[in-house]
KEFI-189012 format. One line per 2 residues: number of its first residue (from 1); their letters; for each residue x, y, z of N, C-alpha, C, O, CB. Coordinates in steps of 0.1 Angstrom, whole numbers. Each point is the difference from the previous one (the first is absolute). Glycine has a CB too. Example, Ala and Ser with C-alpha at 12.3 -4.5 7.8 and 13.67 -1.06 7.14 Angstrom:
BEGIN
1	as	132,-57,78,-9,12,0,9,12,0,10,0,7,-29,-12,5  15,23,-19,9,11,0,-8,11,8,5,11,1,7,-17,-23
This chain:
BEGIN
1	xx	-325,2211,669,1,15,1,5,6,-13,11,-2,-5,-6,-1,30  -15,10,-28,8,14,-13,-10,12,-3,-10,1,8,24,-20,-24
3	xx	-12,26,7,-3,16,3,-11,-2,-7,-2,-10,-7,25,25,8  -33,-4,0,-13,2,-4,5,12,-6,12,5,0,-29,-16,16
5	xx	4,19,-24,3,13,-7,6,12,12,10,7,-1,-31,-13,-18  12,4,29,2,14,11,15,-3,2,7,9,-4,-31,-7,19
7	xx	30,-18,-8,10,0,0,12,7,-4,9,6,7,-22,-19,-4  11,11,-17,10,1,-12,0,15,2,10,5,4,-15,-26,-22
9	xx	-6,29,16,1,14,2,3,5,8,7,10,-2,-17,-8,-7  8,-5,26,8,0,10,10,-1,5,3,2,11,-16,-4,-11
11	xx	25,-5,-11,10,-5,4,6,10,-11,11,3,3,-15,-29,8  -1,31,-23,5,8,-11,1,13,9,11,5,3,-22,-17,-27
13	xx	-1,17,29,-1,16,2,10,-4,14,11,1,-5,-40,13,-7  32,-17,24,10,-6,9,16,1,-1,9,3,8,-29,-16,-7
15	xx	18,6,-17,15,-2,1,4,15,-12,12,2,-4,-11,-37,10  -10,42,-10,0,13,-11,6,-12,-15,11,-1,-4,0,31,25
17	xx	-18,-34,-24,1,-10,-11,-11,5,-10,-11,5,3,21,-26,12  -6,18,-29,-10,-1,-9,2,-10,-6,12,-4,0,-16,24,-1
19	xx	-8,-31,-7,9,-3,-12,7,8,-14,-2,11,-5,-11,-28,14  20,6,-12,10,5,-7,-4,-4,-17,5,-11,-5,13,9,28
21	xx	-26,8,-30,0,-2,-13,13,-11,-11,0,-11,-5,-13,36,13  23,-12,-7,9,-6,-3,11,-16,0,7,-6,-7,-16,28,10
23	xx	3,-23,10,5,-17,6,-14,-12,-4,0,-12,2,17,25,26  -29,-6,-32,-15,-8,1,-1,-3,11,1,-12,2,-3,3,-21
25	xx	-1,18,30,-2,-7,11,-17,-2,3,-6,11,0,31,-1,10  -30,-19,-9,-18,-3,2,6,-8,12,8,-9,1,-27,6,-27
27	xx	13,11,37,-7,-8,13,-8,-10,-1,-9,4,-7,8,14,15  1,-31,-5,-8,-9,3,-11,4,16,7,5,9,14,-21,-24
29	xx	-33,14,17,-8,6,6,-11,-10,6,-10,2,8,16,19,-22  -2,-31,9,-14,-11,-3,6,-11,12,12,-4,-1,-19,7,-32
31	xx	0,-8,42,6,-9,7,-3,-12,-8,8,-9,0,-9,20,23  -13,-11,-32,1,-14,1,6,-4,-14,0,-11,-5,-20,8,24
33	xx	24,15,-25,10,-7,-13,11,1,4,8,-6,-8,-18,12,-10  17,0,31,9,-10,6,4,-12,6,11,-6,1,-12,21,-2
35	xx	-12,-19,4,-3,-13,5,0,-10,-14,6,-12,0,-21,24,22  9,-7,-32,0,-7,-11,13,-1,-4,4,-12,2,-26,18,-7
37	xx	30,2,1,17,-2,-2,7,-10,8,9,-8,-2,-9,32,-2  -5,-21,12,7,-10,10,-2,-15,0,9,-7,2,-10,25,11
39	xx	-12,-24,-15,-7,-11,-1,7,-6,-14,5,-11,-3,-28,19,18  20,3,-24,9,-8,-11,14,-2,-2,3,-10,-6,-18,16,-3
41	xx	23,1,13,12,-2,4,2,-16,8,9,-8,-4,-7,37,5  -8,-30,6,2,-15,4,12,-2,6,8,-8,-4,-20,1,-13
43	xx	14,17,31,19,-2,4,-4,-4,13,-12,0,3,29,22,-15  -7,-27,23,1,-4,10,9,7,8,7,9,-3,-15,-28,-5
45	xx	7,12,18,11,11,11,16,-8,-2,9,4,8,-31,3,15  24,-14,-30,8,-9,-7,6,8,-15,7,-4,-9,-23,-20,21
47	xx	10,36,-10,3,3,-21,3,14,1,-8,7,7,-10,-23,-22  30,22,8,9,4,0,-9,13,-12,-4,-4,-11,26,-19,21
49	xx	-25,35,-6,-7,9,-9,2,16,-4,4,8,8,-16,-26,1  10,21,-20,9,13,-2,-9,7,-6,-1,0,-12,23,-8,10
51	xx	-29,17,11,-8,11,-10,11,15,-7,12,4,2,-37,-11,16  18,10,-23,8,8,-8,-16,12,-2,-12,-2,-3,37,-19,-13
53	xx	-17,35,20,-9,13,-3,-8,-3,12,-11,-2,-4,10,8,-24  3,-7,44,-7,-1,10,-9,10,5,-10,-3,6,26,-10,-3
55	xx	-11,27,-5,-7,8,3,-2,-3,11,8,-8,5,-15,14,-22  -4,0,27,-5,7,9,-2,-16,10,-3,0,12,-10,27,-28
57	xx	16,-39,9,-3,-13,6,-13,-9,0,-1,-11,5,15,21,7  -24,-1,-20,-13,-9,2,2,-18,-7,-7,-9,2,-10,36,-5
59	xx	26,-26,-3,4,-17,-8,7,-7,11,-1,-11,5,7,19,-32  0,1,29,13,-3,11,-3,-6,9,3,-11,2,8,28,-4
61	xx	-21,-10,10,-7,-4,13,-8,-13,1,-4,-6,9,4,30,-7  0,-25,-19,-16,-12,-3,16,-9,3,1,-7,10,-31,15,-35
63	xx	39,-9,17,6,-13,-2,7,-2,12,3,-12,2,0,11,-25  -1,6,29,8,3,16,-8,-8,8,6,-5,9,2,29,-9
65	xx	-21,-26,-1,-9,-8,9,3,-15,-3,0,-7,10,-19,26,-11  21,-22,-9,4,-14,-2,14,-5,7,2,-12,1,-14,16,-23
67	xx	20,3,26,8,0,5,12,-2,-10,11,0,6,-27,-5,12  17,2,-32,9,0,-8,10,9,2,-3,11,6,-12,-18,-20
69	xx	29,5,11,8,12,4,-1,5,-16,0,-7,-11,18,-1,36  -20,31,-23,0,3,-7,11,7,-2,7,4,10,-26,-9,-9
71	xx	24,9,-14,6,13,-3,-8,10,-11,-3,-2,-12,26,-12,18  -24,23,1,-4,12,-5,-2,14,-4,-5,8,8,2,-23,-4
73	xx	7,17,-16,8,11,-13,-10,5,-3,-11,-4,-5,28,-5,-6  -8,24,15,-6,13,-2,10,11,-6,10,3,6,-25,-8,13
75	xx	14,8,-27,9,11,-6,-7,13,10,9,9,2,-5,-20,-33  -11,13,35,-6,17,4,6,-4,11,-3,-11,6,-22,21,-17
77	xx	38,3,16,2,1,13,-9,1,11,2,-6,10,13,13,-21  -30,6,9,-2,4,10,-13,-13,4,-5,0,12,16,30,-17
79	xx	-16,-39,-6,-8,-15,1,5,-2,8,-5,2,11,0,-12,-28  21,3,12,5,-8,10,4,-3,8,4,-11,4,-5,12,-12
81	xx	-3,15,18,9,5,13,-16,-9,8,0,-9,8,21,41,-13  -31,-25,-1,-12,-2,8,-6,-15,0,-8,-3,9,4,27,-14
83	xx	8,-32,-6,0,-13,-1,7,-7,12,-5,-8,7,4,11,-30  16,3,25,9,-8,10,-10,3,15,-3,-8,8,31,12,-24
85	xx	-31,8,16,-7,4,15,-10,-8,2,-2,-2,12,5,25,-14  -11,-31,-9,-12,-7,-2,3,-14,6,-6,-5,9,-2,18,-31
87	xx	21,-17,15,3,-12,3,12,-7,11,6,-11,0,-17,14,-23  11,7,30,11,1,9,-2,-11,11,8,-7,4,-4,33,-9
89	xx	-15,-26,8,-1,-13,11,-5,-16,-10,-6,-9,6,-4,29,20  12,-21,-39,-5,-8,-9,19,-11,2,8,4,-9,-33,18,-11
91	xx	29,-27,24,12,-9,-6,-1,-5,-14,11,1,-5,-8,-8,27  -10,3,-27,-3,-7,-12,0,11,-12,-1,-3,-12,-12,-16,26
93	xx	13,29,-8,4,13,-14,14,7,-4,3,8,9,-26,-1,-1  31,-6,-16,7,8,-3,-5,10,-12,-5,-3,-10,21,-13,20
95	xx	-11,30,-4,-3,6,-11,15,10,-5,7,7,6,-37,-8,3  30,-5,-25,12,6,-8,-4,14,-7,-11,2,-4,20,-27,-1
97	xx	1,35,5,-5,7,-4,11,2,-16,12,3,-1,-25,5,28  3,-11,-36,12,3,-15,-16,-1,-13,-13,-1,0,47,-19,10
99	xx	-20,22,-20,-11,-2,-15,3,-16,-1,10,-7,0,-6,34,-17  -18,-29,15,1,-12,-7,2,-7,-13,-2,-11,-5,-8,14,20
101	xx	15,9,-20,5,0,-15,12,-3,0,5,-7,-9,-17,21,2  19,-9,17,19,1,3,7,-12,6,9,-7,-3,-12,31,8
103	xx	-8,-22,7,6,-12,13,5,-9,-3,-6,-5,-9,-7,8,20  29,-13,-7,7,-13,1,-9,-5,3,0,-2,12,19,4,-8
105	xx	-34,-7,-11,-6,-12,9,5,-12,1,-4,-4,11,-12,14,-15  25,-20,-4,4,-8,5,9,2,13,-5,-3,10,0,-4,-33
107	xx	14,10,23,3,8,14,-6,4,12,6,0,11,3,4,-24  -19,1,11,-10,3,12,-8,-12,4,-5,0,11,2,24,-19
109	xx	1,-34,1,-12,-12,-1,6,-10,2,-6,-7,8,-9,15,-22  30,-13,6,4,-6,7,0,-14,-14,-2,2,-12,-6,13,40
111	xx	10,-30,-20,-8,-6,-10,-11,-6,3,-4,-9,-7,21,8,-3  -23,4,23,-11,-5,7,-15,0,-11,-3,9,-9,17,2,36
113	xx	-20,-21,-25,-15,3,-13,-7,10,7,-3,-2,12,-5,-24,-22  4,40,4,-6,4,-1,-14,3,-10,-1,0,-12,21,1,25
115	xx	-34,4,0,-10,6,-8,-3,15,-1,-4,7,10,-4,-27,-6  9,24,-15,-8,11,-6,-11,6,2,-7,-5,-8,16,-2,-4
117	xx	-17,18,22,-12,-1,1,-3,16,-1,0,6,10,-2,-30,3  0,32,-25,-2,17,3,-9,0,-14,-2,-6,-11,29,20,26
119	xx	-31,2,-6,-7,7,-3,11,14,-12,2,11,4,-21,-21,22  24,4,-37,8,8,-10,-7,10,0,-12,2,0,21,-17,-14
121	xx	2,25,14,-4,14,-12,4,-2,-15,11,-3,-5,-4,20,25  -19,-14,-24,-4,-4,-16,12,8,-10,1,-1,-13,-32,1,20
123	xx	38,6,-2,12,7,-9,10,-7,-1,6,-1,-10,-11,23,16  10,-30,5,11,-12,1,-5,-15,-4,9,-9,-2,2,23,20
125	xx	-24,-16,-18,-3,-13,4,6,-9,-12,5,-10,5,-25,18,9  20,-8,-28,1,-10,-5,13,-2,-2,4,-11,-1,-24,12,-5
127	xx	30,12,4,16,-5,3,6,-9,14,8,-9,2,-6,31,-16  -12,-11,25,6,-6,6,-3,-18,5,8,-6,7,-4,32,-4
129	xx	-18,-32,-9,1,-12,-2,8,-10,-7,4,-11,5,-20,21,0  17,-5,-18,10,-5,-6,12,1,4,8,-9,-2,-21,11,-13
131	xx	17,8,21,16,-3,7,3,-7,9,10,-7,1,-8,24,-3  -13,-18,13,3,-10,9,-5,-14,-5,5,-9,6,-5,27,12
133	xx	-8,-22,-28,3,-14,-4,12,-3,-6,6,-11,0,-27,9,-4  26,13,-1,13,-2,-14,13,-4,12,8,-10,-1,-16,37,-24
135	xx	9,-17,40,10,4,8,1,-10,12,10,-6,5,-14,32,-13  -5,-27,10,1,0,15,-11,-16,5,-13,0,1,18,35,1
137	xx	2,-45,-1,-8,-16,-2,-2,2,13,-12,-1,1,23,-19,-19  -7,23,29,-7,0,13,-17,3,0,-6,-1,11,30,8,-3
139	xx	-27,-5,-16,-17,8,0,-4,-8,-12,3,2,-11,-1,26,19  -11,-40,0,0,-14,-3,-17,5,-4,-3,-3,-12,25,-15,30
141	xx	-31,24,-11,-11,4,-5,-5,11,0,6,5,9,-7,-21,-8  -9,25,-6,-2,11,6,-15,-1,-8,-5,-7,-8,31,21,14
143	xx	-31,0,5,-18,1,0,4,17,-3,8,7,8,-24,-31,13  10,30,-33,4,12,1,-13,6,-4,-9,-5,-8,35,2,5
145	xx	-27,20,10,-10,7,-7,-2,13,-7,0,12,4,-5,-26,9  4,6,-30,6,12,-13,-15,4,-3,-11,-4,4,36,-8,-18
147	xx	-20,23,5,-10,9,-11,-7,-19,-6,5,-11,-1,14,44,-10  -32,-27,8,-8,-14,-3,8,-3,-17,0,-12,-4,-30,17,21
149	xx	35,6,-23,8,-5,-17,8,-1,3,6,-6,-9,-12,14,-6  17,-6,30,13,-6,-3,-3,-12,9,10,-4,4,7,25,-8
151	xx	-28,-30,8,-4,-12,-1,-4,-10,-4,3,-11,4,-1,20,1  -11,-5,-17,-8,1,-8,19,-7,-10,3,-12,3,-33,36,5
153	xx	37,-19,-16,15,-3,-5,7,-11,8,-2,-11,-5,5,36,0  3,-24,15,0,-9,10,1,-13,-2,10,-8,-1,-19,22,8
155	xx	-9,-15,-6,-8,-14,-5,2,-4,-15,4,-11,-4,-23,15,22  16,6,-26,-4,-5,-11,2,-11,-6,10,-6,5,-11,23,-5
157	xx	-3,-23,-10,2,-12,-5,0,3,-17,-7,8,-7,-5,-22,29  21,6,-23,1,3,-17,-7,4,-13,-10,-7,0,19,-4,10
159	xx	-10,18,-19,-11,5,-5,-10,8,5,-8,3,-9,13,-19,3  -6,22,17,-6,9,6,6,15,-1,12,3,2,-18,-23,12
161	xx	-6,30,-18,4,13,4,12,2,7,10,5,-4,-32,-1,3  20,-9,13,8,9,10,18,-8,-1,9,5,6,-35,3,14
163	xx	27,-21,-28,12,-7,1,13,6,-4,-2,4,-12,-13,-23,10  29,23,8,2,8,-6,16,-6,9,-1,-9,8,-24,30,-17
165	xx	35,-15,7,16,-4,4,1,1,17,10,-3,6,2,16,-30  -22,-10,29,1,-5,14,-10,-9,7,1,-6,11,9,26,-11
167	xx	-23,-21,-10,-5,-17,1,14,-10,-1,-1,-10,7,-26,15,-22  36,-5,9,3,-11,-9,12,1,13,3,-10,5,-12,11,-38
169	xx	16,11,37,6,-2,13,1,-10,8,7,-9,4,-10,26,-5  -12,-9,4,-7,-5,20,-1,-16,-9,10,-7,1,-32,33,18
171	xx	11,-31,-29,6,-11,-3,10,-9,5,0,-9,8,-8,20,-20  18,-6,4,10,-5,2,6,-5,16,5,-11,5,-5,24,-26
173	xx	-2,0,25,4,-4,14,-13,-8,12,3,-7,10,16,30,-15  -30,-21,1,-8,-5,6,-17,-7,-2,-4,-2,-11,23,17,20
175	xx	-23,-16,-2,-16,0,-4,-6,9,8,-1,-2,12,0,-20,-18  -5,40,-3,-11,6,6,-16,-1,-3,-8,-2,-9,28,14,9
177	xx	-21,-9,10,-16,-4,6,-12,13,2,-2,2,12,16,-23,3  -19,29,-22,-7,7,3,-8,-2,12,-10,-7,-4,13,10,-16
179	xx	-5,1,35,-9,-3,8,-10,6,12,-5,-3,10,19,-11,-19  -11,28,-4,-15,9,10,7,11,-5,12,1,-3,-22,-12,30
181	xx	-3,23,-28,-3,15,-1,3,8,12,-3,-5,11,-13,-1,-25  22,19,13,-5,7,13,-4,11,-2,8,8,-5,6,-18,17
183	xx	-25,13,-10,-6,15,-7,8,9,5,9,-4,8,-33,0,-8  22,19,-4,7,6,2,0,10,12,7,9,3,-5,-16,-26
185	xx	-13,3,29,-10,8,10,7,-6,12,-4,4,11,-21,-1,-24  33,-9,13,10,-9,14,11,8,-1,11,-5,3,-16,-22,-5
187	xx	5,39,-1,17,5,0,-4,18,2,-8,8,-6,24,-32,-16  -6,26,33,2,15,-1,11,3,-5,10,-7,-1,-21,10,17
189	xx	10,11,-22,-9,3,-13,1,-12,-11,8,-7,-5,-3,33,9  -21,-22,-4,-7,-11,-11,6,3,-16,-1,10,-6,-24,-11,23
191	xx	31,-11,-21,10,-2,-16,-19,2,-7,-11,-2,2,43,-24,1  -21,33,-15,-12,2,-9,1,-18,-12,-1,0,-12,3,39,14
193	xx	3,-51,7,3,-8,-8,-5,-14,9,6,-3,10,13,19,-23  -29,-22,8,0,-19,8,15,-7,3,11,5,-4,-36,-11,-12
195	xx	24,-2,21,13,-5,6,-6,-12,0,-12,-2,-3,24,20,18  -2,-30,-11,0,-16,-4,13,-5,8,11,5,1,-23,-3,-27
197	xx	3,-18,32,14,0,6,5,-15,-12,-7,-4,-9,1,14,43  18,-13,-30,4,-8,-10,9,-8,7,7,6,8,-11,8,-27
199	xx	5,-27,19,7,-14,11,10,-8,-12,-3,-10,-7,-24,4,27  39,11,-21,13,-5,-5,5,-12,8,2,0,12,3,23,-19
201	xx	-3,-32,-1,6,-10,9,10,-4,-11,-3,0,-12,-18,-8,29  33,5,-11,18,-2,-7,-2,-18,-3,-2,-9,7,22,31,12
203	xx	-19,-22,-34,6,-16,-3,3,3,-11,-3,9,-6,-10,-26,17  24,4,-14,11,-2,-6,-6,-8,-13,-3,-12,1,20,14,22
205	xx	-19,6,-37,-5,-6,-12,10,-10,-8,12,3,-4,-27,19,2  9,-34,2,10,-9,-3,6,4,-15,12,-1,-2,-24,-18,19
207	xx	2,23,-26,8,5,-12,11,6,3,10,-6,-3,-28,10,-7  21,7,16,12,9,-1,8,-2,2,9,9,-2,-15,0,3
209	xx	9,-23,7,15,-5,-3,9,2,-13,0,-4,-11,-11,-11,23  17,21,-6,15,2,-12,-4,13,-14,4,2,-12,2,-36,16
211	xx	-18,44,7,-3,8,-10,9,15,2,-2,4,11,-24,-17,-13  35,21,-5,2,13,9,-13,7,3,-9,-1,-9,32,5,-1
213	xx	-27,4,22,-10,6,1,0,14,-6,-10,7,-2,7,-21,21  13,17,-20,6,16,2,-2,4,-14,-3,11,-4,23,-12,23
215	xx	-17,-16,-29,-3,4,-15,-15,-1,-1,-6,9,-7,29,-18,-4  -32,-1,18,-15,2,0,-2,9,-1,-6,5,-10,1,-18,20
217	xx	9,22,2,-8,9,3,1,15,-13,-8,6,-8,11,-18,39  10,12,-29,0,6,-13,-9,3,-14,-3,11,-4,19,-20,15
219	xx	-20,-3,-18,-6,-9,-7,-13,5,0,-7,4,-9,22,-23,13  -16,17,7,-17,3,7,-3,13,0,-12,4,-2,13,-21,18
221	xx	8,24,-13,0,17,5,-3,5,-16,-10,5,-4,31,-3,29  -5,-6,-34,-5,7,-14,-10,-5,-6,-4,7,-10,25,-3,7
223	xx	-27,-13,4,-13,-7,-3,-13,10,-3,-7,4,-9,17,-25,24  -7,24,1,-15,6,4,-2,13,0,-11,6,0,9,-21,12
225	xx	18,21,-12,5,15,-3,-10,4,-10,-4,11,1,30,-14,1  -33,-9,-15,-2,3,-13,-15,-8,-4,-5,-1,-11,34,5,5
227	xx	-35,-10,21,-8,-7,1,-16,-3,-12,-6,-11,-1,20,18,26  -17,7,-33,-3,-8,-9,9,-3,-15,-5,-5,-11,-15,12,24
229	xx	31,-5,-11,9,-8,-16,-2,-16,3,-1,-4,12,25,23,-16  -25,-29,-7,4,-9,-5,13,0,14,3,9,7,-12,-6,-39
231	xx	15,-15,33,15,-5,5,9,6,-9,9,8,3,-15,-31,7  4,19,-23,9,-2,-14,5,15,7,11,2,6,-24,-19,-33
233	xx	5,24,25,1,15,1,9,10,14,9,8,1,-33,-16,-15  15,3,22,6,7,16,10,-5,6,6,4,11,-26,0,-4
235	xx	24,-16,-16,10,-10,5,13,-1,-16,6,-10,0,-30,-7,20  25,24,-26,4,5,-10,14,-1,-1,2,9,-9,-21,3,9
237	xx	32,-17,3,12,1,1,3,-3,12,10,5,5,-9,9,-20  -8,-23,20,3,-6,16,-5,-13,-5,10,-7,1,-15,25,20
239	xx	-7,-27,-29,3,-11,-1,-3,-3,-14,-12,3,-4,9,-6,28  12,-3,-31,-4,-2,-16,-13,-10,0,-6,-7,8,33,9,-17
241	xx	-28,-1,-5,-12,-12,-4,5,-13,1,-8,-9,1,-4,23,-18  23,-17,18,7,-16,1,-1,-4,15,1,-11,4,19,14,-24
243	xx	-20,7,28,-2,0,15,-12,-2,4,-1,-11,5,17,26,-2  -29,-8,-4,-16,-3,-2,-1,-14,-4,-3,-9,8,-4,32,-16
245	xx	11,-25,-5,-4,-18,2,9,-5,4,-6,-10,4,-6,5,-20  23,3,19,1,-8,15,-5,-3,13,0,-11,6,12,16,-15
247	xx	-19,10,14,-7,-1,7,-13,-1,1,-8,2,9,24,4,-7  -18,-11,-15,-13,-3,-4,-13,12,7,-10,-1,7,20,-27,-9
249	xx	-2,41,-4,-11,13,2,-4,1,-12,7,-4,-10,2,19,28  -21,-10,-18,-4,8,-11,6,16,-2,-5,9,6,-16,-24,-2
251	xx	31,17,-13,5,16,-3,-14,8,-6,1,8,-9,28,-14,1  -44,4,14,-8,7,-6,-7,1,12,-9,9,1,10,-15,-26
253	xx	1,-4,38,-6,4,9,6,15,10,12,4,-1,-19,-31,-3  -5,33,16,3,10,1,4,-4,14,-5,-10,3,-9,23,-20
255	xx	21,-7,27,7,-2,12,-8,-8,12,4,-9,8,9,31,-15  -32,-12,6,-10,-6,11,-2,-20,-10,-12,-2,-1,-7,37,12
257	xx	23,-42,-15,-6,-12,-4,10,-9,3,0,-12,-1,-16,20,-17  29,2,25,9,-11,3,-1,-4,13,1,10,7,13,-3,-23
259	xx	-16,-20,28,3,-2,5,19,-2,7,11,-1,-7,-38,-2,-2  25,2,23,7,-1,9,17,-12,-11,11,4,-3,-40,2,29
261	xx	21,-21,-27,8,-9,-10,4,8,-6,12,5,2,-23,-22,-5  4,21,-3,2,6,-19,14,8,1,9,1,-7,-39,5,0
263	xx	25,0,21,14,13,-1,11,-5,6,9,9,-1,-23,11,4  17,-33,3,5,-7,4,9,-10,-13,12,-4,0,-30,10,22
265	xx	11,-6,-28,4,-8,-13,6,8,-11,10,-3,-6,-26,-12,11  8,24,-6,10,12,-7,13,5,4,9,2,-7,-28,5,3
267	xx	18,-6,17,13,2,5,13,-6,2,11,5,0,-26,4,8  13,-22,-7,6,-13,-3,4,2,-11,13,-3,0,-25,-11,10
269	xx	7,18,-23,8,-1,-16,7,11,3,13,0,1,-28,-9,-20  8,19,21,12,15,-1,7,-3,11,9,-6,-6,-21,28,-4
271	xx	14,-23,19,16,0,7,10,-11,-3,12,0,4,-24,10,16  6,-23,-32,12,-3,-9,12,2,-2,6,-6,-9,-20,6,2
C-alpha cells in the first residue's frame, strides 16, 4: 500500500496542505519506485528503520509492509499530523515529529543497528549524511534519495570531476554504491533536478588506525577549499615540505589525485 498522484493531492487539498518550497518538499507519487526503494533496501521485519522527511507516507507505507519497525521524521507539523492519522492502525510505525538537523538521534535510536531509507530534501541532504555517519554509529546502513550531483560526490572515486571533501568522508566511513535514477516525473511537485539513489554501507578502514579524523578532515576541507592549487599551495602553513615527503605526497599534486591512504598518511605525519 502507498499513494498515487490523486492520492497525494487528495490528502494535500483534505488536510489544506501545500508543499513547502522552503523545506524541498517533492511528493513521491510513483508506486512502483516505491516498490523499487524498498526491494533495494533489503530489510526484514527483523530490521530496525528510520526514514527521515516522511511526508505524506508514500515511503512510509512501502516500508511498513515489510513489517520492519519504523521511525519516521517529519519536521512539517501539519505532514505529520496526517501521517499519524495514516498510520494509526499500523503498530510497526512511529512517527516523530522534529528537524532532522537538530534531533538527539543517538538518544532517540538508541544503540540498536539501524537502517536509513528516505527520500532527502536536496537542501539538507549532504550535511545531513555526513552527520549522521560522523554522529550517530547506530545507522549501520542507509539507501538514500539525493539530487543526482550530490550522488554523483558521494561515490566518486579519486581523480574524478566530482571527487571532492565529502567523497573522501563517506569513504572513510563507508563503501557508497551508486544504484539507480529516479526521474523526476515521480514526485509532486516535479524538482526541476534528476535524483539518484545511493546504498552506504559502514566499515571500518583498516588504515585509520591511530589516525585523528578531525585533523583529516580538516586537511581535506582546506585542501579542496582551493581545489585547483598545487597542495604545496592550498595546504600552505598547515603542512611543510619535510612533512610531504614523509608522507610520501607529491607538494605538486592537487587534492582530487589523492586517495582515501594518501590522506590517511598525511595525516599520520601532521598530527606528529
Amino acid at each position: 500500500m502507498t499513494h498515487s498522484r490523486p492520492a497525494i493531492r487528495s490528502l494535500l487539498e483534505s488536510g489544506g496542505l501545500a508543499p513547502r518550497r522552503e523545506l524541498g518538499q517533492n511528493f513521491m507519487v510513483d508506486p512502483n519506485t516505491v516498490r523499487r526503494i524498498v526491494d533495494l533496501a533489503d530489510i526484514s521485519a527483523d530490521d530496525h528503520v528510520v526514514e527521515i522527511g516522511a511526508g505524506l507516507g508514500s515511503l512510509t507505507l512501502g516500508l511498513a509492509a515489510t513489517g520492519a519497525d519504523i521511525t519516521a521524521v517529519e519536521v512539517d507539523e501539519g505532514l505529520a499530523a496526517t501521517l499519524v492519522d495514516l498510520t494509526e492502525t499500523l503498530s510497526n510505525v512511529h512517527v516523530i515529529i522534529g528537524d532532522a538537523m537538530t534531533i538527539d538521534w543517538n538518544t532517540m535510536l538508541g544503540t540498536a543497528p539501524h537502517v536509513l531509507v528516505a527520500n532527502l530534501p536536496y537542501n539538507i541532504a549532504t550535511p545531513l549524511v555526513c552527520d549522521l555517519l560522523d554522529e550517530v554509529p547506530a545507522i549501520e546502513r542507509m539507501l538514500v534519495l539525493v539530487q543526482d550531483e550530490a550522488a554523483d560526490r558521494f561515490v566518486a572515486p579519486p581523480g574524478s570531476r566530482q571527487y571532492g571533501a565529502v567523497s573522501v568522508k563517506i569513504a572513510h566511513h563507508g563503501i557508497a554504491t551508486k544504484v539507480g535514477r529516479v526521474p523526476a516525473t515521480v514526485f509532486l511537485p516535479k524538482p526541476n533536478v534528476e535524483s539518484a539513489l545511493v546504498d552506504i554501507r559502514r566499515r571500518s578502514h583498516p588504515e585509520a588506525e591511530g589516525v585523528e579524523i578531525e585533523t583529516m578532515h580538516h586537511l581535506v576541507r582546506t585542501a579542496f577549499g582551493q581545489r585547483r592549487k598545487m597542495l604545496r599551495r592550498s595546504l600552505d602553513g598547515v603542512v611543510s615540505p619535510e612533512q610531504f615527503a614523509d608522507a610520501n605526497i607529491e607538494p605538486t599534486d592537487r587534492p582530487e589525485q589523492l586517495g582515501l591512504v594518501d590522506w590517511y598518511r598525511l595525516t599520520r605525519v601532521v598530527q606528529q
